[in-house]
N, C-alpha and C positions, 0 to 999 in steps of 0.2 A: 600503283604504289603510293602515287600521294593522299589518295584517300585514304589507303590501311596507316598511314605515317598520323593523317589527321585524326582519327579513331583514337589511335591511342594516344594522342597527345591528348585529347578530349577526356576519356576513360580517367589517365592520370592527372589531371588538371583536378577532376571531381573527388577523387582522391585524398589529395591534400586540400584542396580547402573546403571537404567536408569537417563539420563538427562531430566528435562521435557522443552521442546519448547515452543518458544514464539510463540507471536500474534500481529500484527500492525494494527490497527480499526482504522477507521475515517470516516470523511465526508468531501468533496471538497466542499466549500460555493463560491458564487459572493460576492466579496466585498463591489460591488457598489449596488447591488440590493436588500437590507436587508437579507443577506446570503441566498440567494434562492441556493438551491440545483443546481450543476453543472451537470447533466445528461453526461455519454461516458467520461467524463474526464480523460484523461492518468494518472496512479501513476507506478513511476518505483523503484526499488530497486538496487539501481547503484551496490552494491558489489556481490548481484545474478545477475544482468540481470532478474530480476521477473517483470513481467508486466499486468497487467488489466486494465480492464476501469471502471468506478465506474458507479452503479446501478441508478434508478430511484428515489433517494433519496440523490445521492450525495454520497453513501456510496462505501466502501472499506474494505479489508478483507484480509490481509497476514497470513495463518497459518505455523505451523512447522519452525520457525524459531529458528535457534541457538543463546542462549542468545551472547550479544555483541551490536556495536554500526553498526548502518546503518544508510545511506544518501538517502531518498527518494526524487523525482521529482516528480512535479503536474505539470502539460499541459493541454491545451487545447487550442484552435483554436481560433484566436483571443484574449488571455488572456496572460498575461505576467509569464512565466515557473517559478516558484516558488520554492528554494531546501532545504529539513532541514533533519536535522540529530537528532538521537535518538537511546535511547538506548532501545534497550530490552532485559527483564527478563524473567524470568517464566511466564506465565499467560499474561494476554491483557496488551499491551499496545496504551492506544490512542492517535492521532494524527490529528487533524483535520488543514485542508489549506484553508488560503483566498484568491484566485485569483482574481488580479486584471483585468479588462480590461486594451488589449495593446494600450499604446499612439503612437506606433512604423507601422502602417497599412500603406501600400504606395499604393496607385494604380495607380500611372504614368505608370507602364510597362504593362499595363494589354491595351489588342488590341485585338479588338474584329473585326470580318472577316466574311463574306456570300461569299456564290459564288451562 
């Protein structure tokens, strides 16, 4: 009996002075295209170094984070790198990105070659 007493006093002990983790959601939209979904887009988490690429929907997914303030980057190829800052709490916090297209494309150095 005094073990199953000590169990759950252990059990709930872990309980309350656990912290509970955040979560960063979103969706990476085209600006220009009626926010059609960005398929592979980079989102990075500059203060972990955490990085993915966002789903078939544009979607994105940061778990277990510690509450606090974090600087995400949106990228993608052709699209102007996008940087915002947010905070998370407990529970989801959402954050969706509008990438523009780059007006910055150069293709003068680009040589193209047969042999």
């Amino acid at each position: 009996m005094k073990n199953i007493l000590l169990i759950i006093s252990l059990l709930f002990s872990n309980l309350i002075f656990a912290q509970s983790n955040g979560v960063i959601e979103g969706t990476v939209t085209d600006a220009s295209v009626d926010n059609a979904p960005i398929l592979f887009a980079n989102v990075t988490i500059k203060e972990t170094h955490q990085s993915l690429t966002t789903g078939f929907r544009g979607g994105y997914f940061f778990k277990d984070l510690k509450p606090g303030t974090y600087t995400l980057e949106f990228n993608f190829l052709g699209y102007e790198t996008i940087t915002k800052t947010i905070k998370v709490t407990e529970g989801s916090t959402k954050l969706n990105a509008k990438l523009k297209p780059s007006t910055d494309i150069n293709f003068e150095d680009i040589q193209l070659t047969s042999k």
